[in-house]
C-alpha positions in Angstrom: 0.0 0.0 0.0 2.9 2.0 -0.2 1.7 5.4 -1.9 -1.8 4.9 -1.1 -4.0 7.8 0.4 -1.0 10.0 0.9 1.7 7.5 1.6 5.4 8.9 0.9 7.5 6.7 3.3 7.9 2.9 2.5 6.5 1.3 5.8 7.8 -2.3 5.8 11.4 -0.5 6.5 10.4 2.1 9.3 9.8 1.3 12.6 6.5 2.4 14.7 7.3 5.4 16.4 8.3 7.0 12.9 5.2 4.9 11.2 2.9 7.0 13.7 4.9 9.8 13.1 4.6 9.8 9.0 2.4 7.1 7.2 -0.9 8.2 5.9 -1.6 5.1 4.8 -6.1 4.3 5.3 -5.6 0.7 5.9 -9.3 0.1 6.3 -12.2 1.5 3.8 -14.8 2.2 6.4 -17.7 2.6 4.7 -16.9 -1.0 3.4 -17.0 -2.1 6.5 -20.3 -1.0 7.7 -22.0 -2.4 4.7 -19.7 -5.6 5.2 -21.0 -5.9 9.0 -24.5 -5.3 8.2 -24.2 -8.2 5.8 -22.6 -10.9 8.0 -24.6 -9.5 11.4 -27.9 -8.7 10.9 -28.3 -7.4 14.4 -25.4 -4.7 13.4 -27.4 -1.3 13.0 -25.6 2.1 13.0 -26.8 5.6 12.5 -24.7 7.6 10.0 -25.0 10.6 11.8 -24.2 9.2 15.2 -21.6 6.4 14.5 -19.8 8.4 11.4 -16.4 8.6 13.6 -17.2 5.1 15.3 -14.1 3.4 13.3 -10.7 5.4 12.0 -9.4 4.6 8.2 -6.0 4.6 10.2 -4.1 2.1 11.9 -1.6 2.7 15.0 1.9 0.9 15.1 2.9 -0.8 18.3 6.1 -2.4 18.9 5.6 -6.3 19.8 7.8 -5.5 22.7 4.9 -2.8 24.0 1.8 -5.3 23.7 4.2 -7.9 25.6 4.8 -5.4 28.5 0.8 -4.7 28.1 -0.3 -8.3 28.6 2.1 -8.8 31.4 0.4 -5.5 33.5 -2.8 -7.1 32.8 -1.5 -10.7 34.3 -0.6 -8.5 37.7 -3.7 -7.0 37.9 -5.4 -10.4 38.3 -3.0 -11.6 39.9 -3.1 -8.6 42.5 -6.8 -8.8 42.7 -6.5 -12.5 44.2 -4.8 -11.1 46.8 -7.1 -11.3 50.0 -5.0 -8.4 52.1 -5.4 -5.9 49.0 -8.9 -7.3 48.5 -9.6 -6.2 51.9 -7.7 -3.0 52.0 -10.3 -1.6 47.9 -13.7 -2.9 49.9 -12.9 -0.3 52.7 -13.9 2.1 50.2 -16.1 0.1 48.1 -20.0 -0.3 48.4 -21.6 -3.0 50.8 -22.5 -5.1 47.7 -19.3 -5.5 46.5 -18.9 -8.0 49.9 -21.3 -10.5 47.8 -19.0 -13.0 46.7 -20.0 -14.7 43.4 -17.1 -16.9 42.6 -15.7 -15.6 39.5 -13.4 -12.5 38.7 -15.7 -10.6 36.1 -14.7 -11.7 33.1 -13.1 -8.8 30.8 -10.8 -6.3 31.7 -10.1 -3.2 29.5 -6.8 -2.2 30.5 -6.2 1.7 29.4 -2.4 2.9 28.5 -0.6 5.4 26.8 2.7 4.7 24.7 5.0 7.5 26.5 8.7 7.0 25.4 9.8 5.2 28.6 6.8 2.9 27.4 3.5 1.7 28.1 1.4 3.6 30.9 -1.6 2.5 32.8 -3.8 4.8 32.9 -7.0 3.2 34.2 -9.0 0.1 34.2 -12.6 -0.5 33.7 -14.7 -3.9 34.2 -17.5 -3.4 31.3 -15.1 -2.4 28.5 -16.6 -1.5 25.9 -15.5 -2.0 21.6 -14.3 -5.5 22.2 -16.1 -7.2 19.5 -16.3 -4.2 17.5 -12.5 -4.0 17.2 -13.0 -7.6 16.6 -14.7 -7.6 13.4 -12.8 -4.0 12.2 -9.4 -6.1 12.3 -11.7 -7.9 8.9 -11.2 -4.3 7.5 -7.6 -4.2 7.9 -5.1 -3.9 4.9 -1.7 -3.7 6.3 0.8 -1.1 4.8 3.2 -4.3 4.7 1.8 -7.4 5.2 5.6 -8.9 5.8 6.3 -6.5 8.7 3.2 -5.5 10.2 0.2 -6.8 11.1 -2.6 -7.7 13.6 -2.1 -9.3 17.0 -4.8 -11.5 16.4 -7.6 -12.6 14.0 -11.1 -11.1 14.2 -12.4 -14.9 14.5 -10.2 -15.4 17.3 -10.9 -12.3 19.1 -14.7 -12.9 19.0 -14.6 -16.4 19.9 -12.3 -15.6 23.1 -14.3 -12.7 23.9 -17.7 -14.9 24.0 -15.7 -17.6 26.3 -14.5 -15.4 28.2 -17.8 -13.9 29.5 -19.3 -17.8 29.6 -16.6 -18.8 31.3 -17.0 -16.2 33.9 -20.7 -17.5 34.6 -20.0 -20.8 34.3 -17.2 -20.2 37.6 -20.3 -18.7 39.2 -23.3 -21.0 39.1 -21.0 -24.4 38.1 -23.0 -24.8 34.7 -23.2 -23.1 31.2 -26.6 -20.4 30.5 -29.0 -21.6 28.1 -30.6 -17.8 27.8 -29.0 -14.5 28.9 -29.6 -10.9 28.3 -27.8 -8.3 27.7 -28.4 -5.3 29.3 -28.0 -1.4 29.4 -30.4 1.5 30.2 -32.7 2.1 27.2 -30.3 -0.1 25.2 -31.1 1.6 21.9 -30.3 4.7 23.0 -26.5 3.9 23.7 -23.7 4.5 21.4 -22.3 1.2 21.5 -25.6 -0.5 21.1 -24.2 -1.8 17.9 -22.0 -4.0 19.6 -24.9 -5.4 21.6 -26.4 -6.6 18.4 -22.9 -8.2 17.8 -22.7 -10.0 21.3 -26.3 -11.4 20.4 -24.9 -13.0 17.4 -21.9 -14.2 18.7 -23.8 -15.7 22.4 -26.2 -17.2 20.0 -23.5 -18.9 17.6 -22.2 -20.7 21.0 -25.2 -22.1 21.4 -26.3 -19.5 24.2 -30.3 -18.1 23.4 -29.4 -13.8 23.9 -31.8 -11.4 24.4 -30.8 -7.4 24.4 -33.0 -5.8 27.8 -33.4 -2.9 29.7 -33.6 -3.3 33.1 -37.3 -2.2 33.8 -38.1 -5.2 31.2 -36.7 -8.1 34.2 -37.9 -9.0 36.4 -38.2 -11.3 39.9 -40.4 -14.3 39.4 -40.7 -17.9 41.4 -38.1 -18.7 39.2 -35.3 -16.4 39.5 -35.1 -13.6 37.0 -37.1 -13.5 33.5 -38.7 -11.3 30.6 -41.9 -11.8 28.8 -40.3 -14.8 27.5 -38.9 -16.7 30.0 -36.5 -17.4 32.6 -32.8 -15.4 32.2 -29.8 -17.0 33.9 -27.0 -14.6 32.7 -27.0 -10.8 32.4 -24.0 -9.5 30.3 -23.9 -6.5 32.1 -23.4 -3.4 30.4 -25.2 -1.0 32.9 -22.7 2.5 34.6 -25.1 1.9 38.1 -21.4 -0.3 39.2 -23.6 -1.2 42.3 -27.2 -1.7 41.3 -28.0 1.0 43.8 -30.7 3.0 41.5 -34.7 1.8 41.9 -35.1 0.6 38.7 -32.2 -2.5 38.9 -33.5 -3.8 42.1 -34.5 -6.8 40.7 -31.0 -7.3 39.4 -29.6 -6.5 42.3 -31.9 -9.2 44.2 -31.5 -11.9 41.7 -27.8 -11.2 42.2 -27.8 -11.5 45.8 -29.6 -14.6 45.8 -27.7 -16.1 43.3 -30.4 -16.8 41.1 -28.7 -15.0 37.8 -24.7 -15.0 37.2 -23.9 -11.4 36.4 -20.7 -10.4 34.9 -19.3 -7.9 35.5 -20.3 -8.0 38.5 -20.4 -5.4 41.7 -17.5 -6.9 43.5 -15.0 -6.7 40.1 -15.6 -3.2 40.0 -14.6 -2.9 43.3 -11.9 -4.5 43.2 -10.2 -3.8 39.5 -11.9 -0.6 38.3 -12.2 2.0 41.3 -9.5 4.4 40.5 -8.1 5.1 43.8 -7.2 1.3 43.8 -4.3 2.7 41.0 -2.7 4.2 44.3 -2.5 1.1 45.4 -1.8 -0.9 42.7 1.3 1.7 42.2 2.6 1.3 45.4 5.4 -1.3 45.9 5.5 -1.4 49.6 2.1 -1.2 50.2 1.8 -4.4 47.8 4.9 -5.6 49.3 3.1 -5.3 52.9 0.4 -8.0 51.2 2.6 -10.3 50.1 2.7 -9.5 46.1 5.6 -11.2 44.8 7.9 -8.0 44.1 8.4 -7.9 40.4 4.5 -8.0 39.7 4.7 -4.8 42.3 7.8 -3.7 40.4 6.2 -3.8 37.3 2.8 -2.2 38.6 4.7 0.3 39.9 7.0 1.5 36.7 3.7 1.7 34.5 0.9 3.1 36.8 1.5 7.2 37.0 1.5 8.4 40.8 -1.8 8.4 41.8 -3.6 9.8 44.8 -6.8 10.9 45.9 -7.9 14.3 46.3 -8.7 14.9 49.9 -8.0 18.5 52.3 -5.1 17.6 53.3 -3.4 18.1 50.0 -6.0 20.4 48.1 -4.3 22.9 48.0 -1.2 21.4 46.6 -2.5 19.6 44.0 -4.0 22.8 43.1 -0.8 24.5 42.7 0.5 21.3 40.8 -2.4 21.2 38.9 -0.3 21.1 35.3 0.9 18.0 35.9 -1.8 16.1 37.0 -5.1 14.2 35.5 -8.5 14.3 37.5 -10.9 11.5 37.3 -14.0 10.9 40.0 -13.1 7.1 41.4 -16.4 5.9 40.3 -16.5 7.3 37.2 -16.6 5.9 33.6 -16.3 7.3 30.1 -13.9 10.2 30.7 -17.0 11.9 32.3 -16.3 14.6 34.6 -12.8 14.3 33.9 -10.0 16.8 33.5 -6.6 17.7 32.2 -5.0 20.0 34.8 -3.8 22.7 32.5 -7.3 23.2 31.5 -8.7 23.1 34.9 -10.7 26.3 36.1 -11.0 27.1 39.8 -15.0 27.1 39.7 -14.4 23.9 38.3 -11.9 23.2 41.0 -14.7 23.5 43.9 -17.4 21.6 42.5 -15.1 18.8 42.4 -15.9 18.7 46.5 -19.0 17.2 45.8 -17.6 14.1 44.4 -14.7 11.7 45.3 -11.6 12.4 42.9 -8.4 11.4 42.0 -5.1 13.0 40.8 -2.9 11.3 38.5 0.3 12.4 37.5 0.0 13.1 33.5 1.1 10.6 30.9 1.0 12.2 27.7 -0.5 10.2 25.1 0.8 8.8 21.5 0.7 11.0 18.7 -0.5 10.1 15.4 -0.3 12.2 12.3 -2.4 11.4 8.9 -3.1 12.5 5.6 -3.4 16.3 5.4 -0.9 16.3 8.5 -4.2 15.8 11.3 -2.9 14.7 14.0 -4.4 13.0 16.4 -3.9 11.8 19.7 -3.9 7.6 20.8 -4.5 5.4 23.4 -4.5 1.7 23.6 -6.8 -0.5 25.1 -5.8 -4.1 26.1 -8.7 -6.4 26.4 -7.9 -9.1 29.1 -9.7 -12.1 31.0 -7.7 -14.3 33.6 -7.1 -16.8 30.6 -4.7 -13.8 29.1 -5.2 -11.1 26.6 -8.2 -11.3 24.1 -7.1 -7.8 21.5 -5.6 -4.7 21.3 -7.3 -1.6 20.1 -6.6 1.5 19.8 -9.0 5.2 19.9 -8.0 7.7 18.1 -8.7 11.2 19.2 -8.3 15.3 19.2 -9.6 16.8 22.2 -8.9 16.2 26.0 -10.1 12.9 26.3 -11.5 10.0 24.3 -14.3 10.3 22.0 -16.0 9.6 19.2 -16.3 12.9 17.2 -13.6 13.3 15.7 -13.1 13.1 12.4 -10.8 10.2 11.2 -10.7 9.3 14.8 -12.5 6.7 16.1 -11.5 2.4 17.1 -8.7 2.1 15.5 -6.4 -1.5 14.6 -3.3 -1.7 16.2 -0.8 -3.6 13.9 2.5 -4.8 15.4 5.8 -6.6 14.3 5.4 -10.5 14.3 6.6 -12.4 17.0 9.6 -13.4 18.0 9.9 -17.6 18.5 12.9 -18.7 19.9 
């Protein structure tokens, strides 16, 4: 593809930090793709002028080394999680249903970094990731710039199939048997960006031999026996829902089936607690504290060299985090999305005080990847590293302008992350 769309450099001899740097190359046609998804998923609707920036024509180029360093993090995160002394340190801070104890970890991870020159940093993890399956079937899309030297991690079969097992798996640990129906489920599903992607998971659940439905929460409920819809008896929810602790009215008969063990959820209450509340990145960061647990110390080490210092915003240090502001990130613990979010430098003092109202933590800034296209856009990147205990599922990226991820921009959007092959000894 060397020329194509703008292309002056020949990619199979450069390397990625210059491939970000300089090739224009679109390696994926995206309206193709649409009208290729719509074909193979039925399910798979999108709205032209909501989803036009949903995929990026442009690929992001990440050293095999850098996705190796990624799916180690994400192997100490679980393995962290299992600890019962850090365990019990996150649930001092984490709501009373996150002491329910299903059995299982929660399934998926979606492990947040940035590529800064000393190399991968975590950034932040959530427990109901979303894009998984989407970036699954984009990586059909792909045309690599040089098929010899780069390419994708995995295959979009393989990505999908792991996803699916993944989240099976999870509820098989909880209730010691596979689902025969389960629903998916969001507020006002149809109303959600990524409702898309639900359509996919249908497909996919259903191909494994799984009956899925797609539900909002006011359409369950509680029955004699266990949780159902109209038509019958659920005994999985694939939980997409932001409520990380059922607390609002209208999931309380998730929340009760939950309780009682009468549906396997996943995610579930408790993995939020435990992997995606982000004052646990001060902890995780910390290598005596883990030390003090019993972590083995180069899973701390580790932790520690790729998770920015992280603290939480409290009165004692206000004031100086204030002053520091410039060099730090604010996120609310709970929060999700990149809502109520904020890059320091563009922090305003009114802003500043109605951040008392919620609980918040500062993280020291990690700048992310840059990557310049045709017409000399550039763009900011970010990579997301989908994980389950079994190990990592895909890597995506989200490509950006702006100061945090979205979906707006034009030429931005899920992007594929190609990499050199690997190396077998």
């Amino acid at each position: 593809m060397n020329g194509q769309s703008g292309c002056d450099i020949k990619c199979v001899t450069s390397v990625g930090a210059p491939l970000n740097q300089r090739c224009a190359c679109e390696v994926v046609d995206v309206f193709r793709l649409h009208e290729s998804i719509r074909g193979a998923f039925p399910e798979f609707m999108t709205d032209p002028a909501v989803h036009a920036h949903l995929f990026s024509p442009y690929a992001l180029f990440v050293d095999r080394a850098a996705l190796d360093a990624m799916g180690r993090v994400a192997a100490a995160v679980f393995a962290v999680a299992g600890n019962p002394r850090y365990r019990q340190h996150v649930l001092q801070w984490a709501p009373d249903i996150a002491t329910h104890e299903p059995g299982s970890a929660g399934g998926v991870l979606g492990l947040d970094f940035h590529l800064t020159v000393d190399g991968p940093r975590l950034i932040e993890v959530n427990t109901n990731p979303g894009g998984l399956l989407l970036n699954a079937v984009l990586l059909d899309g792909v045309r690599s710039c040089a098929p010899a030297a780069w390419t994708t991690w995995t295959t979009a079969a393989k990505a999908r199939n792991a996803a699916v097992d993944a989240w099976l798996e999870d509820a098989r640990q909880q209730s010691g048997y596979a689902p025969s129906r389960l629903a998916v489920v969001d507020s006002a599903p149809r109303e959600q960006f990524l409702y898309p992607e639900f359509g996919l998971y249908a497909d996919a659940f259903r191909e494994h031999g799984v009956d899925c439905v797609i539900r909002a929460p006011n359409e369950l409920w509680l029955g004699p026996d266990g949780l159902a819809d109209a038509h019958g008896r659920i005994d999985m929810v694939y939980n997409r829902l932001t409520d990380f602790a059922l607390e609002e009215a209208s999931h309380t008969a998730l929340r009760q089936a939950y309780l009682a063990g009468d549906v396997t959820m996943t995610p579930h209450p408790r993995a939020h607690a435990l992997f995606a509340d982000k004052r646990n990145l001060a902890v995780l960061g910390d290598p005596a504290v883990l030390g003090g647990f019993g972590v083995d110390a180069s899973s701390a080490a580790l932790l520690a060299q790729v998770i920015p210092p992280t603290v939480e915003v409290v009165p004692g240090n206000r004031d100086a985090l204030w002053a520091a502001r410039k060099n730090y990130f604010f996120k609310p613990a709970a929060g999700f999305g990149s809502r109520g979010s904020y890059r320091g430098d563009k922090l305003t003092r009114r802003t500043w005080e109605s951040m008392t109202s919620a609980t918040y933590i500062a993280q020291a800034f990690a700048p992310p990847s840059i990557r310049i296209v045709h017409g000399g856009q550039c763009l900011k990147a970010d990579v997301r590293c989908f994980a389950s205990e079994a190990g990592v599922l895909l890597f995506a990226a989200r490509l950006y302008q702006g100061q945090t991820t979205n979906m707006r921009t034009p030429g931005g959007g899920f992007a594929a992350v190609l990499t050199t092959p690997a190396v077998i000894a």
